[in-house]
C-alpha positions as CSV (number, residue, x, y, z in Angstrom):
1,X,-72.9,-114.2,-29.1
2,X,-74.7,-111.0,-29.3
3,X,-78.8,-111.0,-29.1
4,X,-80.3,-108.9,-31.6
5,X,-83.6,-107.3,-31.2
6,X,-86.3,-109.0,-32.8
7,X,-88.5,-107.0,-35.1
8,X,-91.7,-105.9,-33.1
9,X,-93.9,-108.5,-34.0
10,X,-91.6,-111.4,-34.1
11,X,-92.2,-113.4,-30.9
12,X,-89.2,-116.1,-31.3
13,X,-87.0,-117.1,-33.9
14,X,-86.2,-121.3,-32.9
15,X,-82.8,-122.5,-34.8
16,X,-81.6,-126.5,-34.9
17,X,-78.4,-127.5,-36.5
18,X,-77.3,-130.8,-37.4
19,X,-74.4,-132.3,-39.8
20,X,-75.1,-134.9,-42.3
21,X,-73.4,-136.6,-45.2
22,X,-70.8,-133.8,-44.9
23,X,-73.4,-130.5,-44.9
24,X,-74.2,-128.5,-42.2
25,X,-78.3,-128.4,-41.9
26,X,-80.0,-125.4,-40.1
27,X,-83.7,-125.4,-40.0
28,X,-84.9,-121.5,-39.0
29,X,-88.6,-121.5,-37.6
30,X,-90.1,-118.2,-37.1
31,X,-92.8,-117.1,-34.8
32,X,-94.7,-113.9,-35.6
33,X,-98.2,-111.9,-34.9
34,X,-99.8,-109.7,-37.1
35,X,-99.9,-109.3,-40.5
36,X,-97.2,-109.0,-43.4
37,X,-96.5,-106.9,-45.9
38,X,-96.5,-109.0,-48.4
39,X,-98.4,-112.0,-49.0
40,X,-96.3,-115.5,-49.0
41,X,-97.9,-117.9,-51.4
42,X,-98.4,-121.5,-50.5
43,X,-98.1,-120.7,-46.8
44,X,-99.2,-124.7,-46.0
45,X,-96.6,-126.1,-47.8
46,X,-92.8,-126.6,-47.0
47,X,-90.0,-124.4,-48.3
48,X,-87.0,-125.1,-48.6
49,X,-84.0,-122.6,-48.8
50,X,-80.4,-123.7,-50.2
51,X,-77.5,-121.4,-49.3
52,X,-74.3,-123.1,-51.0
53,X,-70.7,-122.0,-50.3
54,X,-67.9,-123.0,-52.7
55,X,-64.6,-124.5,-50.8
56,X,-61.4,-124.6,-52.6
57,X,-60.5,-123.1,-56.3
């Protein structure tokens, strides 16, 4: 697989995969310093992301 650069202050980007009940799960931690350009609201709570594929017709 090809590494990509990180953006400049990205220190790591930490992926784990796991399968369950038939979905893939992929938690995506990122690592940065600095600051944003935007601010993120509710930075101390959990998000969670959904990316669904349809299979079939």
């Amino acid at each position: 697989m090809e590494q990509i650069p990180l953006p400049t202050n990205v220190e790591r980007v930490q992926r784990r995969n796991w399968h369950w009940n038939g979905a893939t799960i992929e938690q995506v931690d990122e690592y940065a310093t600095g600051s944003v350009l935007h601010s993120l609201r509710h930075t101390e709570q959990t998000r969670l992301m959904l990316t669904l594929d349809e299979v079939g017709a």
